[in-house]
PASEBA-1860 file (N, C-alpha, C; in nm, 3 decimals):
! residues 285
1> XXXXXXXX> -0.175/0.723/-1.196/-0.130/0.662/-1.072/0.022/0.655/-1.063 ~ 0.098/0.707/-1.163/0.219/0.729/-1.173/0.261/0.853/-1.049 ~ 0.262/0.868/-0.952/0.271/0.951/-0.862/0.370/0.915/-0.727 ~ 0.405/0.804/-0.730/0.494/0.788/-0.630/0.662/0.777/-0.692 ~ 0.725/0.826/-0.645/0.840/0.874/-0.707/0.936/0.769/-0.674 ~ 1.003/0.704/-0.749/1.099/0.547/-0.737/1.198/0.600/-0.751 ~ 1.355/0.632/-0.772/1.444/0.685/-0.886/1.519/0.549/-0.912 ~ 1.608/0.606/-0.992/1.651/0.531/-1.107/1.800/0.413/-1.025
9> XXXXXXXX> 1.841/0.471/-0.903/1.933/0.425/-0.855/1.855/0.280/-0.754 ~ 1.712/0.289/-0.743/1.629/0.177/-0.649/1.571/0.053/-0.759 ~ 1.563/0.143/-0.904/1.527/0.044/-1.024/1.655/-0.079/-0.986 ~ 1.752/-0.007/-1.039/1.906/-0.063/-1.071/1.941/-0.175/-0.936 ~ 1.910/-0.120/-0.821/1.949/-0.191/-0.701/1.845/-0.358/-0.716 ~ 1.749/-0.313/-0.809/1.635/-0.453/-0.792/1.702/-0.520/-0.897 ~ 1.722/-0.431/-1.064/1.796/-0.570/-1.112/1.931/-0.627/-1.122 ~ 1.975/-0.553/-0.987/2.150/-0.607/-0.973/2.147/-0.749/-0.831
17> XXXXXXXX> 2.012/-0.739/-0.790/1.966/-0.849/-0.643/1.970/-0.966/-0.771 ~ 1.942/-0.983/-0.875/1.904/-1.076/-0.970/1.994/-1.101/-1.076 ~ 2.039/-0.978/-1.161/2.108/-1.020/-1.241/2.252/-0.899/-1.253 ~ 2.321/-0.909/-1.115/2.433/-0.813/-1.113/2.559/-0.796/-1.222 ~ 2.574/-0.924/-1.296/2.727/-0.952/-1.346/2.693/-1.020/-1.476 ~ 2.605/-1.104/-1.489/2.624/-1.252/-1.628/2.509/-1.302/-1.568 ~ 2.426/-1.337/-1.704/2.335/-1.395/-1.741/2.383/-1.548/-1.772 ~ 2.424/-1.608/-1.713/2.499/-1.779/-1.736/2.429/-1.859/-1.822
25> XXXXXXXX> 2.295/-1.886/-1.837/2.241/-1.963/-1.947/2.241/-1.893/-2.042 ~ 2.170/-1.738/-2.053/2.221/-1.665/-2.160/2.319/-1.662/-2.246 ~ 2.436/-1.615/-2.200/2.556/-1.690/-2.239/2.610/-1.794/-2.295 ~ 2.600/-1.911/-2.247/2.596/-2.022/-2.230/2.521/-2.071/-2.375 ~ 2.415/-2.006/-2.420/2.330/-2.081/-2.535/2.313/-1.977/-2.627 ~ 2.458/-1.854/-2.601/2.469/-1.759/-2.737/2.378/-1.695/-2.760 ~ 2.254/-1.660/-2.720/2.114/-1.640/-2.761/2.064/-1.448/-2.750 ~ 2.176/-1.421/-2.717/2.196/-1.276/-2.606/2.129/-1.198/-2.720
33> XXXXXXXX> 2.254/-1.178/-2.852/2.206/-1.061/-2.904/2.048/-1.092/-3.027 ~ 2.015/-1.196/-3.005/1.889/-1.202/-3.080/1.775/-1.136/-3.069 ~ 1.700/-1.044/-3.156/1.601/-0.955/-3.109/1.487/-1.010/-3.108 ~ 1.429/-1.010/-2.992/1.275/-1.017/-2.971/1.191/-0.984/-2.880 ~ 1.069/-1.020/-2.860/0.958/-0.925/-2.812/0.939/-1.031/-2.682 ~ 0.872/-0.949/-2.578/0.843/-0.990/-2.472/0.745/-0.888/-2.407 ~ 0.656/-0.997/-2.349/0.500/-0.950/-2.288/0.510/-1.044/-2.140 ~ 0.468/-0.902/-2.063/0.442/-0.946/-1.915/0.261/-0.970/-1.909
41> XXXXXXXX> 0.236/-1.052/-1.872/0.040/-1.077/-1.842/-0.009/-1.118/-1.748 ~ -0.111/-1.072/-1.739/-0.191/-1.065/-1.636/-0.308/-1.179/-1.606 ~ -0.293/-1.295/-1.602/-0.358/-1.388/-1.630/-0.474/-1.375/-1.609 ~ -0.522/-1.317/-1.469/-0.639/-1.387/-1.415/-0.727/-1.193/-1.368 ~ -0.630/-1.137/-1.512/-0.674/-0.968/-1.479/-0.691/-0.888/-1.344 ~ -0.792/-0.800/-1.383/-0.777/-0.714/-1.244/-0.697/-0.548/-1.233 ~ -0.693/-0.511/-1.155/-0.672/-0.402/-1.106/-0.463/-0.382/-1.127 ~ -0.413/-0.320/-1.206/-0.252/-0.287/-1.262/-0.160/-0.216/-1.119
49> XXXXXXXX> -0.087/-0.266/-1.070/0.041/-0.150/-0.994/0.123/-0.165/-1.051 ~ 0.224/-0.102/-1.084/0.384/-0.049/-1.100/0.420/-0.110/-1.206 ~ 0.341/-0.105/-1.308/0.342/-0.112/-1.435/0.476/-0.031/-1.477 ~ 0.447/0.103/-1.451/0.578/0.187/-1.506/0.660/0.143/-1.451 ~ 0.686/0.098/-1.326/0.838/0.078/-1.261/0.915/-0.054/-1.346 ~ 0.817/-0.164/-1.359/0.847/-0.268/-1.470/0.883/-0.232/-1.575 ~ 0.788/-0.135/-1.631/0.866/-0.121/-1.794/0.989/-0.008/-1.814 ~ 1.032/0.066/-1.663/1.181/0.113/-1.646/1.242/-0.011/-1.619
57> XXXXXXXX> 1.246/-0.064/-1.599/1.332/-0.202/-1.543/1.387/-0.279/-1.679 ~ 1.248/-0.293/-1.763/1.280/-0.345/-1.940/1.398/-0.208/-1.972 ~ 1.392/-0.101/-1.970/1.434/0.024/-2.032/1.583/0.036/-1.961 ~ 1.607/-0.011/-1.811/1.752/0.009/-1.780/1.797/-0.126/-1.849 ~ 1.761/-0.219/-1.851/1.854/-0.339/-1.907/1.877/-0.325/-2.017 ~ 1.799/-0.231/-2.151/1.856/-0.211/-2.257/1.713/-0.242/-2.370 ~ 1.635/-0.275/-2.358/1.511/-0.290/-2.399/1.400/-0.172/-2.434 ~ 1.370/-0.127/-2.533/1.280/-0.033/-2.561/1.123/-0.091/-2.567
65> XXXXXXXX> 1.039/-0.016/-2.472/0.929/-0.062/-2.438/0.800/-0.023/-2.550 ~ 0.734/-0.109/-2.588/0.607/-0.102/-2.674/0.479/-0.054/-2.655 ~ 0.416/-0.127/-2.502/0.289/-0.117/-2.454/0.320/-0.130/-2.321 ~ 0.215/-0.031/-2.265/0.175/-0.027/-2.092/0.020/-0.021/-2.071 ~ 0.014/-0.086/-1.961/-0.113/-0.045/-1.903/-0.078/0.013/-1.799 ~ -0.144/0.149/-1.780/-0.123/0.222/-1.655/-0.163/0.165/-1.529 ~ -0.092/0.206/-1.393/-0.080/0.157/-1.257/-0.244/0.248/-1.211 ~ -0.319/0.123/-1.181/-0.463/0.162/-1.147/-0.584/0.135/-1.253
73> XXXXXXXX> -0.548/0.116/-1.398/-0.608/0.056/-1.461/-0.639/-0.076/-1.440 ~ -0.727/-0.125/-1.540/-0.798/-0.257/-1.522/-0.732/-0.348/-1.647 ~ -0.670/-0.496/-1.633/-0.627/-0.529/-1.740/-0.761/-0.665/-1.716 ~ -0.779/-0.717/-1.863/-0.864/-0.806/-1.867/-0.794/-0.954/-1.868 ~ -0.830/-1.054/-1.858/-0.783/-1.199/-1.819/-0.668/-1.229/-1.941 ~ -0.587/-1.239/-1.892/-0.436/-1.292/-2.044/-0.407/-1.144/-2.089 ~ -0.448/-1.030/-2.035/-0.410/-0.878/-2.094/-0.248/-0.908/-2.046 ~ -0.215/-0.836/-2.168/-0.054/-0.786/-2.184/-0.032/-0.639/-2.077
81> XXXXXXXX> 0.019/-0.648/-1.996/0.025/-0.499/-1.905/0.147/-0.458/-1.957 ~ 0.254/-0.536/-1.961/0.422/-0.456/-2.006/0.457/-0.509/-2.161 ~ 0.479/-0.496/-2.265/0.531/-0.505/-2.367/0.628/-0.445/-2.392 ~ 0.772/-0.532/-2.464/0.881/-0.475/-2.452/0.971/-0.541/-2.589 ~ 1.053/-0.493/-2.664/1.131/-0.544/-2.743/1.268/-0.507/-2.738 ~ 1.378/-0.594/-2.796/1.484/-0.553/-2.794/1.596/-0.668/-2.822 ~ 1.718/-0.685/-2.761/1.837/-0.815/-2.794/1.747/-0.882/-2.658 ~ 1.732/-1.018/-2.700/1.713/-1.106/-2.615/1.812/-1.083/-2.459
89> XXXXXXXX> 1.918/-1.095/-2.455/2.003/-1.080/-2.338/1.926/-0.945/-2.265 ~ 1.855/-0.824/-2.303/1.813/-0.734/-2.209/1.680/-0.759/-2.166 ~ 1.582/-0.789/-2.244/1.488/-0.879/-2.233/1.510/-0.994/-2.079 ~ 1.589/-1.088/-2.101/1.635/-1.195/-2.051/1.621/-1.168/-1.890 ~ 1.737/-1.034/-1.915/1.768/-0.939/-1.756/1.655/-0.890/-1.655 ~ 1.569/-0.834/-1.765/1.438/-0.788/-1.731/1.356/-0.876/-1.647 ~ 1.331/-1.001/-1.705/1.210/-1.105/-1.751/1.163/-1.122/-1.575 ~ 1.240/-1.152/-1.471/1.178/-1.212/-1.360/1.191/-1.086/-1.268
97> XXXXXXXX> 1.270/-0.962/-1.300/1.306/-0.862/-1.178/1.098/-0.775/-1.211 ~ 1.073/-0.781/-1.312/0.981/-0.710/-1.369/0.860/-0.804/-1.299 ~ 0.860/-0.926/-1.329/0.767/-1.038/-1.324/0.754/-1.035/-1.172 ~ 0.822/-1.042/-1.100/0.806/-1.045/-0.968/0.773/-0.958/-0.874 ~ 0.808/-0.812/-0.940/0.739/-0.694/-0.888/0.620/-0.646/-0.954 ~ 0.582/-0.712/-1.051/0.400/-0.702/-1.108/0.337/-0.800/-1.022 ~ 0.384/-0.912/-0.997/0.325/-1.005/-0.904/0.266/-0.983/-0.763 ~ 0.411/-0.895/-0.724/0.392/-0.802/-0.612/0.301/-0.724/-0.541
105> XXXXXXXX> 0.298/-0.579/-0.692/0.205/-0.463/-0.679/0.095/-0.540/-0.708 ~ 0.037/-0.613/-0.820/-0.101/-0.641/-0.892/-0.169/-0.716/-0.721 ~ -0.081/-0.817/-0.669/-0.175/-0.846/-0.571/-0.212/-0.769/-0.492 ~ -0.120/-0.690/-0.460/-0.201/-0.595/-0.332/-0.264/-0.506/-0.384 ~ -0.281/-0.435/-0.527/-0.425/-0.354/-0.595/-0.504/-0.475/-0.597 ~ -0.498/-0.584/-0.604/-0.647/-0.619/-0.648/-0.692/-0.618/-0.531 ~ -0.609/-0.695/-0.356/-0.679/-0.698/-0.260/-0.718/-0.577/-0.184 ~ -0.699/-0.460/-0.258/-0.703/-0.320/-0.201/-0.855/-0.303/-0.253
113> XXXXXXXX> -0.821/-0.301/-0.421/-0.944/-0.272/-0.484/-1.124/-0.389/-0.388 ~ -1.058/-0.459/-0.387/-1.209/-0.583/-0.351/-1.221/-0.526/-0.222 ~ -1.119/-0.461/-0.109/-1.173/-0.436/0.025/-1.222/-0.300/0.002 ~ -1.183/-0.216/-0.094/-1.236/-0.028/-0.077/-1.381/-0.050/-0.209 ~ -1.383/-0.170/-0.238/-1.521/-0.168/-0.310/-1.620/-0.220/-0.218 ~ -1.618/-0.328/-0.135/-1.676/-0.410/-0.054/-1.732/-0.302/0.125 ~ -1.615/-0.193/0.115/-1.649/-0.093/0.218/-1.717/0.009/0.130 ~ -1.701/0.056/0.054/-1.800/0.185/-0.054/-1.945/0.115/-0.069
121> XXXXXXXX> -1.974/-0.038/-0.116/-2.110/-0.050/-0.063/-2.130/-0.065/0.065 ~ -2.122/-0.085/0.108/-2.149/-0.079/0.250/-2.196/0.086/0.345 ~ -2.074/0.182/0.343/-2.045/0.274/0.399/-1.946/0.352/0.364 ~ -2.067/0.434/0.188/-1.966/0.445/0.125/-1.879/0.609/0.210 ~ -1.870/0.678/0.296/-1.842/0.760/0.384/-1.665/0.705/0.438 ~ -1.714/0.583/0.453/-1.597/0.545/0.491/-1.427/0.523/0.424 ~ -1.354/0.570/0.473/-1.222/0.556/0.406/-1.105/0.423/0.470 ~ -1.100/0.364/0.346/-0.981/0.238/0.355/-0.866/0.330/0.371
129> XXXXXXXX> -0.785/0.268/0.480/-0.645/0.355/0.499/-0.537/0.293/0.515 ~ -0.392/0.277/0.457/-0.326/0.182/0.484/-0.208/0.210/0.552 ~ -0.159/0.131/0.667/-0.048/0.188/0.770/0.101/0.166/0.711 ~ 0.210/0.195/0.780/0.325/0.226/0.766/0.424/0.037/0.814 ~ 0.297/-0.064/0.826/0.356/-0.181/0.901/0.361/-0.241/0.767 ~ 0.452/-0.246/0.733/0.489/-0.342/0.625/0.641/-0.366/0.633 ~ 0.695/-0.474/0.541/0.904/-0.525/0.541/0.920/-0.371/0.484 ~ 1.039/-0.401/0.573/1.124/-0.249/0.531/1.192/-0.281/0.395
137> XXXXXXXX> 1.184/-0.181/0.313/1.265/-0.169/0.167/1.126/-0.142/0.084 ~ 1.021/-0.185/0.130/0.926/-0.169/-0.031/0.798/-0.041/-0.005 ~ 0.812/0.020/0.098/0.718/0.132/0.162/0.682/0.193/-0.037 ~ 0.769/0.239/-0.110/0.704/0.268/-0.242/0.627/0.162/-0.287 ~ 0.633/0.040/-0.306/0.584/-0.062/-0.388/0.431/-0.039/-0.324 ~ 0.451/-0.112/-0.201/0.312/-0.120/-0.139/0.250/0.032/-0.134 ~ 0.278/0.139/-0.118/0.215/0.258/-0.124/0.125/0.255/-0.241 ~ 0.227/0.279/-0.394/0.190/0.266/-0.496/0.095/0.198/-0.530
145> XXXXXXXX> 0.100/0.035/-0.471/0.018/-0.062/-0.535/-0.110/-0.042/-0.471 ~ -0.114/0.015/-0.319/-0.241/0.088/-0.238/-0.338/0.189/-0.284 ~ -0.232/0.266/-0.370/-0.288/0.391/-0.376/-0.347/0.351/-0.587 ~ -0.355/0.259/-0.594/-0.387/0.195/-0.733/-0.487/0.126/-0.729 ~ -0.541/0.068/-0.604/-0.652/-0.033/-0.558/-0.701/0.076/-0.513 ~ -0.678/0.184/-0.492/-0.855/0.294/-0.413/-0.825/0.352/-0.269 ~ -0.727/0.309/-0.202/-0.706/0.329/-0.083/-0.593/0.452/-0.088 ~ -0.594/0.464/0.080/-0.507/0.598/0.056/-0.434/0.575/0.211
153> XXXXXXXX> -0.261/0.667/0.190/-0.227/0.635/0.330/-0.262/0.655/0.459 ~ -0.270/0.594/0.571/-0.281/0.660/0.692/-0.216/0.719/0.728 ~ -0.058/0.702/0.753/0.092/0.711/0.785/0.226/0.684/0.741 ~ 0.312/0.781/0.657/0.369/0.735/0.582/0.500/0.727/0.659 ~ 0.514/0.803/0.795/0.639/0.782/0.887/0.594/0.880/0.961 ~ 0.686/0.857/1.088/0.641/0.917/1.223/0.684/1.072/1.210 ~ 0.747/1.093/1.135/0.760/1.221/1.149/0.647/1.316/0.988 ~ 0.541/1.256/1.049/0.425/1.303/0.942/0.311/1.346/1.008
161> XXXXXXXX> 0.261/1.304/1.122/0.159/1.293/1.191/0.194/1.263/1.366 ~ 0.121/1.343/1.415/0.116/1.313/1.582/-0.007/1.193/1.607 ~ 0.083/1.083/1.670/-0.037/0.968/1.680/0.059/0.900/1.849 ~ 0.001/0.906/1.930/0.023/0.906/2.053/-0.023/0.805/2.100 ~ 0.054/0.650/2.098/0.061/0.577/2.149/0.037/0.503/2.358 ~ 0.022/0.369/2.328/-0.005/0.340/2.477/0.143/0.358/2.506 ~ 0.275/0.327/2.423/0.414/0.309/2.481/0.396/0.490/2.511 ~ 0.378/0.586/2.442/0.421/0.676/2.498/0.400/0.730/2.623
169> XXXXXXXX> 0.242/0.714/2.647/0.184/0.748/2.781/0.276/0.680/2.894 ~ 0.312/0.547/2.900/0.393/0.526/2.979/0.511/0.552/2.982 ~ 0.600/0.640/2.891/0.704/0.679/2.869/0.697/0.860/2.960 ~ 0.548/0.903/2.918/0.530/1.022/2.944/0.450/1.051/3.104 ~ 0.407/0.948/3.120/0.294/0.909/3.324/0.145/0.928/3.261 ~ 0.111/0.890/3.134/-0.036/0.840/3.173/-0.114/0.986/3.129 ~ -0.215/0.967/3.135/-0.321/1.077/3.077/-0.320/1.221/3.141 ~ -0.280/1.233/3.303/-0.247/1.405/3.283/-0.153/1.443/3.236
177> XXXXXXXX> -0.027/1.372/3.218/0.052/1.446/3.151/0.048/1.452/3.022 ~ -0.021/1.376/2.979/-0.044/1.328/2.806/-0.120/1.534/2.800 ~ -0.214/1.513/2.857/-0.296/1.616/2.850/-0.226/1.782/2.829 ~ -0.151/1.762/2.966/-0.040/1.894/3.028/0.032/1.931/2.898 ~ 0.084/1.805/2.828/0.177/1.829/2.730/0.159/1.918/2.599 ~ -0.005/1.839/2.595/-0.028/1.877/2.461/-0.090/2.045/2.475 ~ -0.152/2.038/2.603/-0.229/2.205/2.614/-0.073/2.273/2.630 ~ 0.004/2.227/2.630/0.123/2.322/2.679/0.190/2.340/2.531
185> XXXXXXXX> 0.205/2.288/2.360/0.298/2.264/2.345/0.188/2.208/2.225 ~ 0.046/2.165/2.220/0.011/2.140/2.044/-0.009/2.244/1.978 ~ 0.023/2.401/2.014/0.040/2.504/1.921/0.101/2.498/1.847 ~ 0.242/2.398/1.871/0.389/2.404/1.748/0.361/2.301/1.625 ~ 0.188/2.218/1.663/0.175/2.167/1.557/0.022/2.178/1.495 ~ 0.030/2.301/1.510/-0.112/2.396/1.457/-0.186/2.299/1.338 ~ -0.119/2.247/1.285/-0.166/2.218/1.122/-0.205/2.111/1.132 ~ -0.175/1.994/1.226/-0.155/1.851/1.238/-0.269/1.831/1.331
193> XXXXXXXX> -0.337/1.757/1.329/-0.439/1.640/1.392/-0.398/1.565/1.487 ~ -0.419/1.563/1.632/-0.378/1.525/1.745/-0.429/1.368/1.749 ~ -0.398/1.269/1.695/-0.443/1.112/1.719/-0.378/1.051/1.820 ~ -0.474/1.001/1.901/-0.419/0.914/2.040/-0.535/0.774/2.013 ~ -0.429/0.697/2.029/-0.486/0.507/2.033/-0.556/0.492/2.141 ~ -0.650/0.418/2.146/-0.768/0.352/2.238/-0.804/0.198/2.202 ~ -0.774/0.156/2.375/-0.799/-0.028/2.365/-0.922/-0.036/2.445 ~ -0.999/0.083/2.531/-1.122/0.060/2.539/-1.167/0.137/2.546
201> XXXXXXXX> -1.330/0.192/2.615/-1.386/0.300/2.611/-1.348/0.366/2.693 ~ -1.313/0.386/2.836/-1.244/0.471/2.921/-1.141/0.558/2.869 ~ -1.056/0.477/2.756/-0.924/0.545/2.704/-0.971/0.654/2.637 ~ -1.030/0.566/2.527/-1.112/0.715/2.445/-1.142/0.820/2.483 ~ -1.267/0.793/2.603/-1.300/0.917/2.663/-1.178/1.039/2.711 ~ -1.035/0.913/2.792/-0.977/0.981/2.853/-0.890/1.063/2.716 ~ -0.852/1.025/2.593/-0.824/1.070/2.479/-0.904/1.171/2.443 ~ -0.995/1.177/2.422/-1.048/1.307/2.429/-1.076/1.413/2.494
209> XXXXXXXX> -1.080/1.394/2.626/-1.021/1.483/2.721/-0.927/1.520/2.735 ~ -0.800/1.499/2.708/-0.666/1.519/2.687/-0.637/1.601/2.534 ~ -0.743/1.605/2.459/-0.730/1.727/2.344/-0.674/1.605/2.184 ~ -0.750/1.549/2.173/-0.732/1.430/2.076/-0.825/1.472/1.993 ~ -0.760/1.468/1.843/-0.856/1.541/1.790/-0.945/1.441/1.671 ~ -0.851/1.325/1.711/-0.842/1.168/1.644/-0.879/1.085/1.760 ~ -0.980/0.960/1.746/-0.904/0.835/1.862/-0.951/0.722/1.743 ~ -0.824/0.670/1.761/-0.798/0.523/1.689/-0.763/0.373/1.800
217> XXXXXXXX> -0.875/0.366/1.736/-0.926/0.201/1.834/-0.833/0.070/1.786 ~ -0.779/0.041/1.856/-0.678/-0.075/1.834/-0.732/-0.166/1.901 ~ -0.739/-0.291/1.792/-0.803/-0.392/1.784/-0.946/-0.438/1.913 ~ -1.042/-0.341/1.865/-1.149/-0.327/1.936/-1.256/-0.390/1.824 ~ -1.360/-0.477/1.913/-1.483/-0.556/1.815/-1.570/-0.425/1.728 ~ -1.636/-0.488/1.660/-1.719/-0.411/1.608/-1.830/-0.366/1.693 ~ -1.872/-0.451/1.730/-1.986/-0.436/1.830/-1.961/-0.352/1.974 ~ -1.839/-0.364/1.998/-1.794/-0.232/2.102/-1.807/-0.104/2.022
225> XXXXXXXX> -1.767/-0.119/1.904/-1.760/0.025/1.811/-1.889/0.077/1.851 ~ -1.953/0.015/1.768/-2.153/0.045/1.757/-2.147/0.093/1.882 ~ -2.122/0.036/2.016/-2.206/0.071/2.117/-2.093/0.266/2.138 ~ -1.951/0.234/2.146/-1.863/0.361/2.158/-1.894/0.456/2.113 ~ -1.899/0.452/2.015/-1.887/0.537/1.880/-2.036/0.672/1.913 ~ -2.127/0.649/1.948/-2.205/0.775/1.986/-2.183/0.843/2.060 ~ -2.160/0.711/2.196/-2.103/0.823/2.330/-1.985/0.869/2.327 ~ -1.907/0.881/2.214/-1.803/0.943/2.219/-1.829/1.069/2.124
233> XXXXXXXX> -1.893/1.080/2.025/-1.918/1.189/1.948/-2.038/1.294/2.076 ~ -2.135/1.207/2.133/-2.209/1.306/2.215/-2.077/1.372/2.272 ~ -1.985/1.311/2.353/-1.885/1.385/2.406/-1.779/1.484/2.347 ~ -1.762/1.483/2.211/-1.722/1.564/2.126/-1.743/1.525/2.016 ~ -1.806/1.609/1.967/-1.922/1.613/1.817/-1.829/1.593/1.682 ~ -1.682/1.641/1.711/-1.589/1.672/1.601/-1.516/1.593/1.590 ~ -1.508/1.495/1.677/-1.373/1.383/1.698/-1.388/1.296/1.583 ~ -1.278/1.252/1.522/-1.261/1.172/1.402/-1.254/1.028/1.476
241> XXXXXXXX> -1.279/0.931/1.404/-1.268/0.792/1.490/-1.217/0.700/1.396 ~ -1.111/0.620/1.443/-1.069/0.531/1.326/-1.063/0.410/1.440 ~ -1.043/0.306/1.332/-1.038/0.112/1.364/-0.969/0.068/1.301 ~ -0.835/0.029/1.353/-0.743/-0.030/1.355/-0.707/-0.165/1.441 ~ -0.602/-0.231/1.366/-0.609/-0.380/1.404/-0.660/-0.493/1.382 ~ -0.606/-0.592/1.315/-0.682/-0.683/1.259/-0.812/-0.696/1.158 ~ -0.786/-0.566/1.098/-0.897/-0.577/0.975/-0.806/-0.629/0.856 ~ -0.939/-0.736/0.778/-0.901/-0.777/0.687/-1.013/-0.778/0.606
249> XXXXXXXX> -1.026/-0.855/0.503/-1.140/-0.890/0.361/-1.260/-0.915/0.432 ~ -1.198/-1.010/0.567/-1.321/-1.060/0.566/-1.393/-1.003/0.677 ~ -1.358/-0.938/0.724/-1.485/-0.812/0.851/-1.431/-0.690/0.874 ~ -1.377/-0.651/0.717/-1.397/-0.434/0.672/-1.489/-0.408/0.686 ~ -1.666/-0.496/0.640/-1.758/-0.435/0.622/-1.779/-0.437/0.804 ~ -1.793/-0.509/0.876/-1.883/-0.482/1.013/-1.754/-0.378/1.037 ~ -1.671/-0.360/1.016/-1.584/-0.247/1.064/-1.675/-0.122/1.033 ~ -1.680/-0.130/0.886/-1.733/-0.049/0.819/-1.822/0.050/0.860
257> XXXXXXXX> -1.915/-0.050/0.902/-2.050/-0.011/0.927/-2.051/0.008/1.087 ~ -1.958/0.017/1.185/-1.974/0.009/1.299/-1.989/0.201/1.381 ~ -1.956/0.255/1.275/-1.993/0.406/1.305/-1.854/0.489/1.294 ~ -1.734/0.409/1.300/-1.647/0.464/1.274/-1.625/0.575/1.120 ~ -1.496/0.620/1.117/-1.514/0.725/0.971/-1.417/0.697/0.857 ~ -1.306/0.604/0.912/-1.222/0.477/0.832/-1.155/0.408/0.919 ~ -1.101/0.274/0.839/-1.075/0.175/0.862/-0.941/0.199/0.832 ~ -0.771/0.101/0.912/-0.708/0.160/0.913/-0.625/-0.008/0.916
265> XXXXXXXX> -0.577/-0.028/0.801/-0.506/-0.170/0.791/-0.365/-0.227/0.731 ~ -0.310/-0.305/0.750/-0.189/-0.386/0.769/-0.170/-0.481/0.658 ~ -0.316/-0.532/0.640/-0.318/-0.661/0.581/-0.273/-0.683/0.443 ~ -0.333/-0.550/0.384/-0.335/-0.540/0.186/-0.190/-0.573/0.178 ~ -0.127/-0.544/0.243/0.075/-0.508/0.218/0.076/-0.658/0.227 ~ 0.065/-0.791/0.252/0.045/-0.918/0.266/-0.045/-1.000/0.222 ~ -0.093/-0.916/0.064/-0.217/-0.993/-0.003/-0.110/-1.085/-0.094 ~ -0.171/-1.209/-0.131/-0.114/-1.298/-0.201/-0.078/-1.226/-0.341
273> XXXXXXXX> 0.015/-1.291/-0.386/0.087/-1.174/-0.551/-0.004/-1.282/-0.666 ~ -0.060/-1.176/-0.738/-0.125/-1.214/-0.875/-0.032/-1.279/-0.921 ~ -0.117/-1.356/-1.055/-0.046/-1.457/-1.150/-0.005/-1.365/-1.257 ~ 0.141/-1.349/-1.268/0.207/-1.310/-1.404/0.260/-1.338/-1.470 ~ 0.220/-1.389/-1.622/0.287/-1.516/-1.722/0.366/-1.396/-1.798 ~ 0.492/-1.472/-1.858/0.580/-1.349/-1.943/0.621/-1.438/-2.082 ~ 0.588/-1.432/-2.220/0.607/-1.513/-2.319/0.715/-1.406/-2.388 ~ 0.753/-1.477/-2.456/0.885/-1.414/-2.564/0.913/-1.505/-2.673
281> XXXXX> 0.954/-1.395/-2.772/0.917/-1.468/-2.883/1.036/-1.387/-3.031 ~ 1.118/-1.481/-3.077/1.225/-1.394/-3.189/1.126/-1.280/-3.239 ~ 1.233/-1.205/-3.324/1.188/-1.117/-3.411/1.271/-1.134/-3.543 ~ 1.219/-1.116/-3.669/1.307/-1.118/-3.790/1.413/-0.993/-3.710 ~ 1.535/-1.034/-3.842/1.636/-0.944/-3.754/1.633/-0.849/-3.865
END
């Protein structure tokens, strides 16, 4: 799960927000160059993200790392995920920039993992997908920590995918020209999947008439799904259908199960951050 690419200048930028200049108690209680060991844990276990990015974080402050658990593995209750040794003062540097971004990733794999397990029984066909709406600066973290819980992206930026909004239609006059445009002009994106948003069934229809090769339902019930969702495939057999908006833990599954082909959410990027205890402890010198 080591696959999303961080570099070394975005490590550095996280532990200079924290510890840019002087460690002041460090200092302060002489304690810097003393060598010892330090373990990041996972209290209450579960599903690992950005394990590696933590134990680069031990490795730029000056700390040579011991033990990892890989990003997407399973650590068990009090499991050690980062192990690290070295002079206390790099350790020191490490201790909360590391702690706070395991806190981070681990919550949103575990709430990734419990919603793409909770939709696989259900409908297991269906794909958890996660959008591009999250605070700007951590699009890696949350990717990573997504793509570690089971899920996979929807949209990683607009210039990735054609997804044709209600602002655009009114930017552009509405469904013939939506239409005009694309028969005139989706040759230049041969490769790409034509997705246009739908807030009810008229839209859809009119989305698929207009050459949509996607329609993604924004914040539509389940029970509209069930009833949509045929008469729109009778109307084109091939159309992909996604549900978006307001899915969370607690009604993925009627999403799930509503006939759609995935689910398309916001929420995981705003799952509460796991418990991560960090002990340290001398070493003979």
């Amino acid at each position: 799960m080591n696959t999303v690419f961080i570099d070394d200048a975005t490590i550095d930028r996280w532990i200079a927000e924290d510890a840019p200049l002087l460690d002041l108690t460090t200092h302060l209680l002489a304690v810097g160059d003393r060598p010892a060991a330090m373990q990041w844990v996972l209290r209450g276990g579960g599903v690992v993200a950005c394990s590696e990015e933590a134990a680069r974080i031990a490795q730029r402050c000056g700390a040579t790392v011991t033990g990892l658990v890989a990003s997407g593995q399973r650590a068990a209750p009090g499991g050690t995920v980062v192990s690290a040794q070295g002079p206390a003062e790099a350790l020191l540097r490490a201790w909360k920039v590391a702690q706070n971004l395991l806190e981070h990733a681990c919550g949103i794999a575990a709430a990734t993992d419990a919603m793409v397990a909770a939709v696989r029984a259900a409908a297991p066909k269906v794909a958890v997908l996660t959008t591009r709406k999250h605070a700007p600066g951590v699009k890696a973290i949350t990717l990573k920590s997504t793509l570690a819980g089971g899920a996979f992206p929807h949209r990683l930026g607009v210039g990735e995918t054609v997804l044709v909004f209600g602002q655009h239609r009114a930017l552009i006059g509405d469904w013939p020209a939506v239409a005009e445009r694309l028969q005139a002009l989706g040759h230049a994106v041969a490769e790409k999947k034509i997705v246009i948003e739908a807030e009810s069934l008229e839209e859809a229809l009119a989305a698929v008439d207009a050459g949509a090769d996607v329609v993604q339902f924004d914040k539509v019930s389940p029970d509209d799904l069930r009833a949509w969702c045929p008469r729109l495939r009778e109307r084109a057999p091939g159309v992909g259908l996604l549900a978006a908006g307001g899915i969370r833990k607690d009604n993925a599954v009627a999403y799930a199960t509503s006939g759609v082909d995935a689910l398309v959410t916001s929420s995981l990027h705003y799952a509460p951050p796991a418990d991560v205890g960090v002990r340290i402890a001398p070493l003979a010198a």
